[in-house]
C-alpha positions as CSV (number, residue, x, y, z in Angstrom):
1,X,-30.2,-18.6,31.4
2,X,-27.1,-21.0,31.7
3,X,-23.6,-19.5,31.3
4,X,-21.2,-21.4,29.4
5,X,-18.5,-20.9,30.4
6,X,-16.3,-23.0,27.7
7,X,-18.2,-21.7,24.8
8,X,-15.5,-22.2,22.5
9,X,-15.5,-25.7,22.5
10,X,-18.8,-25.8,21.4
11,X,-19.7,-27.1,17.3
12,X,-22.1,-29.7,18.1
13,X,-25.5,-29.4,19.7
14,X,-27.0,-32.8,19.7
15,X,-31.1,-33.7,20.4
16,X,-32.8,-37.2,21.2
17,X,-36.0,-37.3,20.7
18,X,-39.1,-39.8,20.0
19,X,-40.4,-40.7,16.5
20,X,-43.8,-42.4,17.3
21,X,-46.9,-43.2,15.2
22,X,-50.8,-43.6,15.4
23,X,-53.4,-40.5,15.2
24,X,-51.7,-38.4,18.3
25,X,-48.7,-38.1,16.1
26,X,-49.8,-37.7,12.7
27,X,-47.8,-34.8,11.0
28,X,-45.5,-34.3,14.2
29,X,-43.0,-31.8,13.5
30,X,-40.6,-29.8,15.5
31,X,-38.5,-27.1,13.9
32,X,-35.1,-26.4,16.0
33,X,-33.3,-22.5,15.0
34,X,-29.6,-22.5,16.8
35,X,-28.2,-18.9,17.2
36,X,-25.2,-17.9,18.4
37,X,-23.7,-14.4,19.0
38,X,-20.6,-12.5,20.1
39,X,-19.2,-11.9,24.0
40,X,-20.8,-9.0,25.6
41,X,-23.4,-7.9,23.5
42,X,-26.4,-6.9,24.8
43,X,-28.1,-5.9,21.3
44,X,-31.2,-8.2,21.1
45,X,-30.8,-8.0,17.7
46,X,-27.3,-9.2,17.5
47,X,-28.1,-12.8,17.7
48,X,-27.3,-14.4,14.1
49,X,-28.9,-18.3,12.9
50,X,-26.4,-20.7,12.5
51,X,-28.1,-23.6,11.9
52,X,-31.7,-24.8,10.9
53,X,-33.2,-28.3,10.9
54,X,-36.4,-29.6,10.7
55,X,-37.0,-33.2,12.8
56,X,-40.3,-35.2,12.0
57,X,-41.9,-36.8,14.9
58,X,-43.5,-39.3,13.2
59,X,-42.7,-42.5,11.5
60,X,-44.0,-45.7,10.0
61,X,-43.3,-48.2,12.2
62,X,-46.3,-48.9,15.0
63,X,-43.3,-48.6,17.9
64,X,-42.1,-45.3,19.5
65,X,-38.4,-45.1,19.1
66,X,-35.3,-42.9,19.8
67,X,-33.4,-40.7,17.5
68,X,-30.6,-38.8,17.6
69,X,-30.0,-35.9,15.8
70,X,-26.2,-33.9,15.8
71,X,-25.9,-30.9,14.0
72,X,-22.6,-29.9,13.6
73,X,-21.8,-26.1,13.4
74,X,-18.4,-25.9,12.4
75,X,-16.2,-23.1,13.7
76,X,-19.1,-20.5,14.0
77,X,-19.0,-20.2,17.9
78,X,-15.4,-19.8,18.3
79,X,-15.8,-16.6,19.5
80,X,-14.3,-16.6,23.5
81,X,-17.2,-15.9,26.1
82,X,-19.7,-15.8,23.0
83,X,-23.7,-16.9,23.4
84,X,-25.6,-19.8,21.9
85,X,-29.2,-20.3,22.2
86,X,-32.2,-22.7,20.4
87,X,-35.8,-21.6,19.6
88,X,-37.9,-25.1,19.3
89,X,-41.5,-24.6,17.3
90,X,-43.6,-27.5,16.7
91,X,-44.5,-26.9,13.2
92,X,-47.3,-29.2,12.5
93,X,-49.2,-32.2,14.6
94,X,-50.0,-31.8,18.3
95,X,-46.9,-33.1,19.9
96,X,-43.8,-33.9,20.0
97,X,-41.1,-35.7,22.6
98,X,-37.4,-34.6,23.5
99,X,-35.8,-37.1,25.9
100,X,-32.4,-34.8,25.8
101,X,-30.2,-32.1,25.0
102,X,-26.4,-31.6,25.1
103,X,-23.9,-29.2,23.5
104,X,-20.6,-31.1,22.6
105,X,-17.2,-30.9,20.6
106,X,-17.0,-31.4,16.9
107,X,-15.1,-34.0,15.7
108,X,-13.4,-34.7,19.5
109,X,-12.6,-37.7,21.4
110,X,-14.2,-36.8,25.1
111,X,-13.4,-38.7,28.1
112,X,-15.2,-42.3,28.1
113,X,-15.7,-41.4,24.4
C-alpha cells in the first residue's frame, strides 16, 4: 500500500505502455478501473469507480512503440486524506507491457514542466 499523502492534488493518473504487433500480441488488451474513496473509511465496499478505459496493446505497425495514456478525473478526489487505487485486467491476448505509472495534477504547470 503507498500513502499519499497529498491526495488532493491528484486528477490525473497517467500510463505508458507498449503497443506492439505480430502473433504474441494479437488481441492485446488491458482494461484499467481507477477508484477512489473517502478519508478513513475502512468499508471495503466504500470504494466508488471514477474512471474506466480500455487500452489496446496491439497495433498495425511491425515496430513496438510507446504510448501514453492520461486520464483526467476532474475534481472527484478532492476529498483531504482520501484513497485512490487501479485494478489492471488484461482482457483479451496473452500480454501486455506497462513501462510506467504516475499520478499527477490536472491542468497544472509542475516544476520542470
Amino acid at each position: 500500500t503507498a500513502h499519499l499523502p497529498c491526495i488532493t492534488c491528484i486528477a490525473a493518473p497517467n500510463g505508458q505502455y507498449i503497443r506492439s504487433y505480430g502473433k504474441l500480441w494479437e488481441n492485446s488488451r488491458l482494461l484499467v478501473t481507477v477508484e477512489g474513496r473517502a478519508r478513513g473509511s475502512s468499508d471495503p465496499s466504500s470504494w466508488g469507480k471514477i474512471a474506466e478505459f480500455d487500452l489496446p496493446g496491439v497495433h498495425g505497425s511491425e515496430t513496438s512503440v510507446n504510448y501514453l495514456h492520461r486520464a483526467d478525473l476532474g475534481d472527484t478526489l478532492l476529498v483531504p486524506g482520501g484513497g485512490v487505487r487501479a485494478t489492471f485486467r488484461l482482457v483479451n491476448g496473452t500480454v501486455f507491457q506497462i513501462n510506467g505509472l504516475a499520478l499527477c495534477r490536472s491542468g497544472e504547470k509542475t516544476e520542470g514542466g
